[in-house]
C-alpha positions as CSV (number, residue, x, y, z in Angstrom):
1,X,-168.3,44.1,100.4
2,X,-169.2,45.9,97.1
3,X,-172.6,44.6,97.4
4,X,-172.7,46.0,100.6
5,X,-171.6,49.7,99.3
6,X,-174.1,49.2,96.6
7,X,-176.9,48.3,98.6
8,X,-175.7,51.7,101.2
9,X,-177.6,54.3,99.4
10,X,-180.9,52.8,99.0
11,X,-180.6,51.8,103.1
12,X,-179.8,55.5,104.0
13,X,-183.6,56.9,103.8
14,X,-185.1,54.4,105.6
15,X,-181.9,54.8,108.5
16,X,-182.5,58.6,108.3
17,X,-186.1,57.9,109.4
18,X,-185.4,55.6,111.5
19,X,-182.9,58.0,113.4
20,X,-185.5,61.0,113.1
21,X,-188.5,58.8,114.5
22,X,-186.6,57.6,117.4
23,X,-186.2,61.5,118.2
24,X,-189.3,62.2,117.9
25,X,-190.5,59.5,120.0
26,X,-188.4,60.8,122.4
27,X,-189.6,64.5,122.1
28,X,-192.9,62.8,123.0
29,X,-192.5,61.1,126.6
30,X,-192.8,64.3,128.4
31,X,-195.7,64.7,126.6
32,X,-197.4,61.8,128.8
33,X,-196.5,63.1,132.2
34,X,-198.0,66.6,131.7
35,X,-200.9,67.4,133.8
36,X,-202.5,71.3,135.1
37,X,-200.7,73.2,137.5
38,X,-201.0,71.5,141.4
39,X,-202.9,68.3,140.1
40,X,-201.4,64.9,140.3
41,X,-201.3,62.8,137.2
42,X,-204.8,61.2,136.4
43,X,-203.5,58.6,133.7
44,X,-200.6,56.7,134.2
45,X,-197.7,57.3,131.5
46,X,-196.9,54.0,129.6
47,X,-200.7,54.2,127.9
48,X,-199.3,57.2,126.3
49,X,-195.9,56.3,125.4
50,X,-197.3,52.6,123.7
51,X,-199.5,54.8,121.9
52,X,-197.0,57.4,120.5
53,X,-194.6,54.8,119.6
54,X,-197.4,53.0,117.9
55,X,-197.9,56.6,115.4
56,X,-194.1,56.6,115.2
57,X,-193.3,53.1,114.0
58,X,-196.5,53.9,111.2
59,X,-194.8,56.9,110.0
60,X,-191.6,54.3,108.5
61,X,-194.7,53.9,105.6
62,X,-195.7,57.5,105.2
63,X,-194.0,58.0,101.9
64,X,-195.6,54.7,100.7
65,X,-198.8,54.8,102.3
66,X,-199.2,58.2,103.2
67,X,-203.0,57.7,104.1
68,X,-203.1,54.5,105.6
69,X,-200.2,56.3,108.1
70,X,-202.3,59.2,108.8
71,X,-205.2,57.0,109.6
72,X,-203.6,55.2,112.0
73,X,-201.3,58.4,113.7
74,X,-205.4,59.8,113.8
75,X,-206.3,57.2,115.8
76,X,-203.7,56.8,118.2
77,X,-204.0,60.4,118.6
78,X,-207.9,60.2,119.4
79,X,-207.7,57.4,121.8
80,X,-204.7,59.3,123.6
81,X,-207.0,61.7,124.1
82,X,-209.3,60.1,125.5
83,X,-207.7,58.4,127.9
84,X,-207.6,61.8,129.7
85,X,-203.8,63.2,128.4
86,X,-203.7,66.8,128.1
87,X,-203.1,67.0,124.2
88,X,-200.1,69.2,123.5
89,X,-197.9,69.5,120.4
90,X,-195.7,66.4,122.1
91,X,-198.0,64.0,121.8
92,X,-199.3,65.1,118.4
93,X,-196.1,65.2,116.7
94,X,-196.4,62.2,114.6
95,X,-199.6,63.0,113.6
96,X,-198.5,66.3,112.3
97,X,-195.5,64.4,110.5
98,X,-198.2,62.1,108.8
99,X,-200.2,64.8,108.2
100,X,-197.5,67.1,106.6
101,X,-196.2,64.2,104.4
102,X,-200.2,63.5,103.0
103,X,-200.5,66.9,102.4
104,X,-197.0,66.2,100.0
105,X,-198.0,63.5,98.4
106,X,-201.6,63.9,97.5
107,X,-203.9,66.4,96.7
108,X,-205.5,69.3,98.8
109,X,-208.7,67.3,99.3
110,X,-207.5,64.4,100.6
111,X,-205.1,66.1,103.2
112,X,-208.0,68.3,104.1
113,X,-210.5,65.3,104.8
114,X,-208.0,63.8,106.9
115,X,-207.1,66.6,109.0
116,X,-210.8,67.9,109.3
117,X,-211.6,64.3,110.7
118,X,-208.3,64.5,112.9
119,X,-209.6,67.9,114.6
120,X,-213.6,66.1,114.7
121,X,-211.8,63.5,116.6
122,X,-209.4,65.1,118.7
123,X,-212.2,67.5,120.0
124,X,-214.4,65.1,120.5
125,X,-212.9,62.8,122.5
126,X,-211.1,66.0,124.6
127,X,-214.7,67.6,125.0
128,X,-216.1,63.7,126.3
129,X,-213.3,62.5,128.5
130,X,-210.6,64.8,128.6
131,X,-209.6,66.6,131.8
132,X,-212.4,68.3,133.4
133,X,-210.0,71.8,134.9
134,X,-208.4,72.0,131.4
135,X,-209.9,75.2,130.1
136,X,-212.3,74.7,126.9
137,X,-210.0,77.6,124.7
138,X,-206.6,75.1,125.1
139,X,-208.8,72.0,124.5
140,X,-210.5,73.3,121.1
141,X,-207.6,76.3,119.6
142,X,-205.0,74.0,120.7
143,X,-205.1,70.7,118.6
144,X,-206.7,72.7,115.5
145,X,-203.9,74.8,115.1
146,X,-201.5,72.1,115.7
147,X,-203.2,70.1,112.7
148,X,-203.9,72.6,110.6
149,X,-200.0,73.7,110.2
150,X,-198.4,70.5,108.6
151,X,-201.3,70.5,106.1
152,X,-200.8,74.1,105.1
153,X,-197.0,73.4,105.2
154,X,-197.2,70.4,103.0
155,X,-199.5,71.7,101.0
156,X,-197.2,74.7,100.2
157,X,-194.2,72.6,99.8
158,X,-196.6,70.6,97.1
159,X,-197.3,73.6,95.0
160,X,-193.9,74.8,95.1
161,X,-192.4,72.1,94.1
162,X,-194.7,71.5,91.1
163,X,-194.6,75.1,90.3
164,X,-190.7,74.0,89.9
165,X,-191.4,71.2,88.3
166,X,-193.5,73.2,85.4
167,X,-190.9,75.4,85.1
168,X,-188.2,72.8,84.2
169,X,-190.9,71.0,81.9
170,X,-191.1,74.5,80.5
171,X,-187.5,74.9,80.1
172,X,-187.0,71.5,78.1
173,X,-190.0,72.1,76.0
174,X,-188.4,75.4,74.8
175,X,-185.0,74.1,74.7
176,X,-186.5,71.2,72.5
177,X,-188.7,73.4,70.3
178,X,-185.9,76.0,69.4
179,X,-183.7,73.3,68.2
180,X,-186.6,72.2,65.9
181,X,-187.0,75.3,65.0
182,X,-183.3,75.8,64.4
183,X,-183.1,72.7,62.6
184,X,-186.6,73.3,60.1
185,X,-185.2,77.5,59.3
186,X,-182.1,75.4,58.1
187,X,-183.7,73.1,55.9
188,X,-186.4,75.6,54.8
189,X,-183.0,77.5,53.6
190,X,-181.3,74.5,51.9
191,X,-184.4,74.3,50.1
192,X,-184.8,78.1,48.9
193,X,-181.2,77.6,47.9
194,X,-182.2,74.8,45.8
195,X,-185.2,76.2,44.2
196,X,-182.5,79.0,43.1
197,X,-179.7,77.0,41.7
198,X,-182.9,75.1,40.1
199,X,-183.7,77.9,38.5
200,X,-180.5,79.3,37.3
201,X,-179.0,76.3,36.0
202,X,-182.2,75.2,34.6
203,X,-182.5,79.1,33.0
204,X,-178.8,79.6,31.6
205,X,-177.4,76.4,30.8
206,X,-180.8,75.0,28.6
207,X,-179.6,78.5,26.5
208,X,-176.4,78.2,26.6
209,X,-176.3,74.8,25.0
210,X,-179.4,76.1,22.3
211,X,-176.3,79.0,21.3
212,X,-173.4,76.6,21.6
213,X,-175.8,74.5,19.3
214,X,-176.5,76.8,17.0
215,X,-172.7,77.9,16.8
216,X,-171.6,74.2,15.6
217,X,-174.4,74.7,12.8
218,X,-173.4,78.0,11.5
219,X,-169.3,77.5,11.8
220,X,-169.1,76.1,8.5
221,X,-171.7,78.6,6.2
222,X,-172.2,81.7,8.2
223,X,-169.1,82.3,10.3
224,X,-170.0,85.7,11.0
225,X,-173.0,84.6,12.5
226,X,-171.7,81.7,14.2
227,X,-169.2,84.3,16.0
228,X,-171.9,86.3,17.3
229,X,-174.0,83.9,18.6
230,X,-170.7,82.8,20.3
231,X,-169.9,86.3,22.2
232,X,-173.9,86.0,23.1
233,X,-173.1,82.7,25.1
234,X,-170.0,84.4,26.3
235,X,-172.4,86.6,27.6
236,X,-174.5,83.9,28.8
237,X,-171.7,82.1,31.0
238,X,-171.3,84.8,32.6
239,X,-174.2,85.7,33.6
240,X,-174.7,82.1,35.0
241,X,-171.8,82.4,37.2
242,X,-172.8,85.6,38.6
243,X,-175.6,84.5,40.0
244,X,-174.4,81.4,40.5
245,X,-171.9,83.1,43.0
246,X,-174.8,84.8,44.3
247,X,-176.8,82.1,45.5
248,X,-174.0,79.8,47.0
249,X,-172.2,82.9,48.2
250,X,-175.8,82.6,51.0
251,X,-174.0,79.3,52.1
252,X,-170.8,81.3,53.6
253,X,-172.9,84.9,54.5
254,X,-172.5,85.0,58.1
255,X,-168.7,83.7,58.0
256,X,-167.2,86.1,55.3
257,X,-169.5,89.0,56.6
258,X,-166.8,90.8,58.0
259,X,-164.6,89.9,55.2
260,X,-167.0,91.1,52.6
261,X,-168.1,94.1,54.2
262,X,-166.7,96.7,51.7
263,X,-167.9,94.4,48.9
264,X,-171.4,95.6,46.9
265,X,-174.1,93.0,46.8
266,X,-175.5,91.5,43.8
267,X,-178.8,93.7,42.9
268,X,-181.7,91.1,43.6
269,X,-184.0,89.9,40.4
270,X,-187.3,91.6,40.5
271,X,-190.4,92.6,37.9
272,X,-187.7,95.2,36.8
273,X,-185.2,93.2,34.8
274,X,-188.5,90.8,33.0
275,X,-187.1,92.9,29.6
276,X,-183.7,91.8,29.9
277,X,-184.9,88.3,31.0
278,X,-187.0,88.3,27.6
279,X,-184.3,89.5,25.7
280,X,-182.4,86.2,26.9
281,X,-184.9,84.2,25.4
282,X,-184.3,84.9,21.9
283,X,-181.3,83.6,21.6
284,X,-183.2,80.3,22.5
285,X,-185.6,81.3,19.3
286,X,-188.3,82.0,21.6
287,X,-189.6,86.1,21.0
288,X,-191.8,87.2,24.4
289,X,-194.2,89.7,24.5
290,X,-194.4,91.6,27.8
291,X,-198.2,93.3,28.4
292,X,-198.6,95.3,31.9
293,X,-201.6,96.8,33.3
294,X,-203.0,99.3,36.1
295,X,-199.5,101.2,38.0
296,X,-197.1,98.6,39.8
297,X,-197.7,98.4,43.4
298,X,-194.7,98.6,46.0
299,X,-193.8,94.8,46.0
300,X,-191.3,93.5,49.1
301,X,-188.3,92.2,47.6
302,X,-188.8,88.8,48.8
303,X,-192.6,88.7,46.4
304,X,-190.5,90.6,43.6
305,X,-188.0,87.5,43.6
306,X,-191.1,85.4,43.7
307,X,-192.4,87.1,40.8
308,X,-189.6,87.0,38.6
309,X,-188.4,83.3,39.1
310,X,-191.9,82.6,38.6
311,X,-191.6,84.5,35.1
312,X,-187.9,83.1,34.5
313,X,-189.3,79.5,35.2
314,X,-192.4,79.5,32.8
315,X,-190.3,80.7,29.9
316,X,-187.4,78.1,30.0
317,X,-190.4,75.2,30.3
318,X,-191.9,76.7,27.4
319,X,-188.5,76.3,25.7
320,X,-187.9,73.2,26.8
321,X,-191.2,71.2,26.5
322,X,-193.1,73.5,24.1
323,X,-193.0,73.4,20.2
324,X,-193.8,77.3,20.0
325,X,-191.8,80.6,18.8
326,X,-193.7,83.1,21.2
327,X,-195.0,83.8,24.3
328,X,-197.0,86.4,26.2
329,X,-195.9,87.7,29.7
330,X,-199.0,90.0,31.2
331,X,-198.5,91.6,34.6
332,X,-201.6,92.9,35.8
333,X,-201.7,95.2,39.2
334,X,-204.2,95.3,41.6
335,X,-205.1,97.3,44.4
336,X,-203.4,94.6,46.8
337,X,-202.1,92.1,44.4
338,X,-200.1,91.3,41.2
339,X,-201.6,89.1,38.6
340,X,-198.5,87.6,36.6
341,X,-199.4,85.2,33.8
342,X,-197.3,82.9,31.0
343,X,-199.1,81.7,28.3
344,X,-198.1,80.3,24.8
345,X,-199.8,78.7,22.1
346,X,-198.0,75.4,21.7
347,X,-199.0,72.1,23.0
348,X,-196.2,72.5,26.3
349,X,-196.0,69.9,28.7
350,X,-195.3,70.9,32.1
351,X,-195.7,67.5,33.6
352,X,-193.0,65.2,35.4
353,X,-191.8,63.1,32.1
354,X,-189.4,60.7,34.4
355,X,-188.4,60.4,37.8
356,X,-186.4,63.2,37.7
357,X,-188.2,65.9,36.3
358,X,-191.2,67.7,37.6
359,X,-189.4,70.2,40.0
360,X,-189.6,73.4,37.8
361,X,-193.8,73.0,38.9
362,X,-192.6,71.9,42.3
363,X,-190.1,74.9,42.8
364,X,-193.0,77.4,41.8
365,X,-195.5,75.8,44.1
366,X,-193.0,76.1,47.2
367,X,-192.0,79.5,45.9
368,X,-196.0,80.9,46.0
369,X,-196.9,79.2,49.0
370,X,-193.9,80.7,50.8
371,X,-194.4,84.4,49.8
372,X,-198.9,83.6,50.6
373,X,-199.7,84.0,47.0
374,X,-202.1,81.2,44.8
375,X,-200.8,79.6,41.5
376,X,-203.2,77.8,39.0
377,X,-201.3,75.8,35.6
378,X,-202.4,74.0,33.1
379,X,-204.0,73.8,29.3
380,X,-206.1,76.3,28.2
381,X,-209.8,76.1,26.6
382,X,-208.1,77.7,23.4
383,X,-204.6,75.6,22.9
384,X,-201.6,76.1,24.5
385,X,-200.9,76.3,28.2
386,X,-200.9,78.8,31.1
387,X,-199.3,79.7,34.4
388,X,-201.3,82.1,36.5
389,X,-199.7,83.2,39.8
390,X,-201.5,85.7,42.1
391,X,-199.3,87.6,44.9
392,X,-199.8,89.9,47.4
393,X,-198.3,93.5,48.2
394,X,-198.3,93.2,51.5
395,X,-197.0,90.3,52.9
396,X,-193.2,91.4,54.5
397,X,-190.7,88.9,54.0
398,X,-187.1,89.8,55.1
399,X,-184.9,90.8,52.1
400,X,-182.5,87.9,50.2
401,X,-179.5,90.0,48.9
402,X,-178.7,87.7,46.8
403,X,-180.3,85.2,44.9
C-alpha cells in the first residue's frame, strides 16, 4: 500500500492528461457531423472521429516528444481535411494542443516551421478536396488563425517563464555574491586590524624592553638615570595600551556605539605626530632626522594612517635589524602625491630571518596597495637601506577613528 502512495504522484500527470484528452476528444465529435447550411453530410462521421482520436492519443507524448506529436496531430489534421470535413476549431483542437506545447518546449523556429507547414497543409488539402459551397475566406482565415494562436500562446508562456526563471537566477547570484562580499569586507578588516596590532606591538614593546633594558644596566651606577629612563617606559606602556584599546576597541564599534556615544575618539595617527613618533625612538638610541619638502597636500585620513605606519614601521626595523644610530625621514609633496622615504646607513636587514618574521614588509605592502600608492625597499647603491613609498592625495578612503 505505501508503494502504491508513493508511486501516486508521479501517476497523477499522466491521469490528468488522460482525463483532459478524453474531453477533448469529446469536444471534437460534433466536429465530424458539421456540414453548410441545407446540405446533407458528404463524408460519413467515424473517418473523422478515428482520426481525431488518433491526434489525441499522440498528445499523451507531447511533453516528451513535442515534435514527433505535432507531426503526427499535422497529419491527421491534413488528411481530415481532405476527406472533405469542414475544418473548424473542433476538429483542430489537438493540433493546437500539440502546437501550443512545441511552442513551450522549444524554440520560436521550430514551433514556427511546424505551424507554417500545418497552415501549407491544411490549405492545401481544403483548397484541393474540401467542400466545394464552403466559402474561400472560412477555408483560408479560418485554420490560420486557429494555428497561429497556440504558437503565439506558447511562445509567450516560453518567454515568460524564462524571463522568471532569469530573474530567480538573478536573485541567487546576488544573494550568493553579497554574502561573499560580506564575508571578504570581514576578512579584509581582520586583516587591517592585524596589520595595526602588528604595528603597535611590534612599535612599543621592542622600546619598551630597549628602556626596561637599559634600566637593569643603570640601577646599580647611575640610579638617577635609571629612574628616568623608567618614568620614560611608564610613558611608553601607556601609550601602547591606548592604542592598543584603540584598535581592538574596532572589534566591538557597532555594539557599544550607543554606549560610547558621549565618549571622544582617539585622534587617528597621521604625518602630524612623525616628531613625536621620532622623539620615541631615542629612547631606543636611535636619533631621526625629519626633512620635508614642497607644502603638504590635503591627505584623506585613511592615506595619512598609511603614511605614518609606513614611517612608524621603517623605524622599528631599523632598530631592530640595523646596526646604526640615525636615520633620515624625508617627506616630499607633490602636486598629487606624497613621496615618504626611510633611509639609514647601516647594513639593515629587512628580510624574513625565520618562519615567522617577514610581516613588517608584508604589512606595508598590503597597507600601499590598499590606499593605490607604490612601495619600492631595498639596499642602496651607497650602503645602508631604503623604503620609498609613493601615495596619492586623492584617493577617498572612509575614515578609521581609531587605529
Amino acid at each position: 500500500m505505501n508503494d502504491n502512495l508513493q508511486d501516486l504522484p508521479h501517476d497523477r500527470p499522466r491521469i490528468s492528461d488522460t482525463a483532459s484528452l478524453l474531453a477533448l476528444f469529446a469536444c471534437s465529435l460534433p466536429g465530424s457531423l458539421l456540414t453548410l447550411p441545407g446540405e446533407d453530410p458528404v463524408v460519413s462521421w467515424w473517418p473523422g472521429v478515428l482520426l481525431t482520436g488518433l491526434s489525441c492519443v499522440a498528445l499523451l507524448w507531447r511533453r516528451n516528444r513535442p515534435r514527433a506529436t505535432a507531426a503526427v496531430a499535422i497529419t491527421c489534421a491534413t488528411v481530415v481535411s481532405a476527406c472533405g470535413y469542414i475544418v473548424t476549431v473542433l476538429l483542430l483542437g489537438p493540433l493546437m494542443v500539440a502546437l501550443y506545447t512545441l511552442a513551450l518546449r522549444t524554440n520560436r523556429r521550430t514551433a514556427n516551421t511546424f505551424a507554417l507547414a500545418g497552415i501549407a497543409c491544411l490549405l492545401s488539402a481544403a483548397l484541393l478536396a474540401g467542400p466545394g459551397d464552403e466559402p474561400l475566406v472560412l477555408k483560408l482565415i479560418g485554420p490560420t488563425a486557429w494555428l497561429l494562436l497556440p504558437v503565439a500562446l506558447g511562445t509567450s508562456a516560453r518567454l515568460r517563464g524564462a524571463y522568471l526563471e532569469a530573474v530567480r537566477a538573478r536573485a541567487e547570484h546576488a544573494e550568493r555574491t553579497r554574502e561573499e562580499e560580506a564575508r571578504h569586507r570581514v576578512t579584509a578588516e581582520r586583516v587591517r586590524i592585524a596589520r595595526d596590532l602588528h604595528d603597535v606591538v611590534a612599535h612599543h614593546l621592542l622600546l619598551a624592553n630597549m628602556q626596561a633594558g637599559a634600566v637593569s644596566r643603570m640601577l646599580p651606577a647611575r640610579p638617577g638615570e635609571a629612574g628616568r629612563i623608567a618614568v620614560e617606559l611608564a610613558g611608553t606602556t601607556s601609550s601602547a595600551l591606548r592604542e592598543l584599546k584603540a584598535t581592538v576597541g574596532l572589534l566591538r564599534q557597532h555594539a557599544d556605539r550607543e554606549t560610547d556615544a558621549d565618549k571622544a575618539p582617539e585622534p587617528t595617527p597621521g604625518l602630524a605626530r612623525l616628531p613625536e613618533l621620532a622623539a620615541s625612538f631615542r629612547h631606543a638610541g636611535l636619533t631621526v632626522a625629519l626633512v620635508t619638502e614642497g607644502p603638504p597636500g590635503a591627505l584623506s585620513a585613511g592615506t595619512d594612517l598609511t603614511a605614518y605606519r609606513i614611517v612608524q614601521e621603517a623605524l622599528t626595523n631599523i632598530t631592530k635589524h640595523a646596526a646604526v644610530d640615525t636615520a633620515e625621514v624625508r617627506l616630499v609633496h607633490r602636486a598629487d602625491s606624497v613621496l615618504v622615504s626611510v633611509t639609514n646607513d647601516g647594513s639593515a636587514r629587512f628580510g624574513p630571518l625565520s618562519p615567522g618574521d617577514g610581516y613588517g614588509l608584508i604589512g606595508m605592502r598590503e597597507r600601499v596597495r590598499s590606499a593605490g600608492g607604490r612601495i619600492r625597499t631595498g639596499h642602496r647603491p651607497q650602503g645602508g637601506y631604503e623604503v620609498v613609498v609613493e601615495l596619492p592625495y586623492g584617493l577617498e578612503e572612509p575614515a578609521r577613528r581609531a587605529v
